[in-house]
C-alpha positions, -999 to 999 in steps of 0.1 A, spaced: -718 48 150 -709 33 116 -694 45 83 -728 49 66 -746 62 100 -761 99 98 -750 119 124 -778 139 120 -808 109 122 -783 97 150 -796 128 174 -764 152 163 -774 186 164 -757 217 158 -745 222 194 -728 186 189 -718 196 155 -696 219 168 -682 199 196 -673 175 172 -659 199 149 -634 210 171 -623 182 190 -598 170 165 -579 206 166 -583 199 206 -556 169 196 -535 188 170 -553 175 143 -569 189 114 -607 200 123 -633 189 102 -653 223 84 -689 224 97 -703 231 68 -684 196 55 -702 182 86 -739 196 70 -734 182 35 -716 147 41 -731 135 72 -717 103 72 -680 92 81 -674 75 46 -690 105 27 -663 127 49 -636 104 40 -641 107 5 -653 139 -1 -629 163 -18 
C-alpha cells in the first residue's frame, strides 16, 4: 500500500476499517477516528488532514 493508495479500492471494508482503526491504541498510540478513515482514505490525505 502507498501514500496515494485507497484503502477502500484496495478491498478495505468496514470490518477492516475498524481493525485498522484500533490497532494503533493496541500499541499505545493514538487511534485513527473512523470517520477520518471514511473521508481521507489515503495515508497522505490522513497525514495531512487537520
Amino acid at each position: 500500500m502507498g501514500l496515494d493508495d485507497d484503502f477502500f479500492e484496495l478491498g478495505g471494508n468496514s470490518l477492516f476499517a475498524v481493525r485498522v482503526s484500533a490497532a494503533p491504541r493496541a500499541r499505545g498510540l493514538a487511534s485513527v477516528p473512523l470517520r477520518d478513515l471514511y473521508r481521507t482514505p489515503t495515508i497522505r490525505a490522513l497525514t495531512t488532514s487537520p
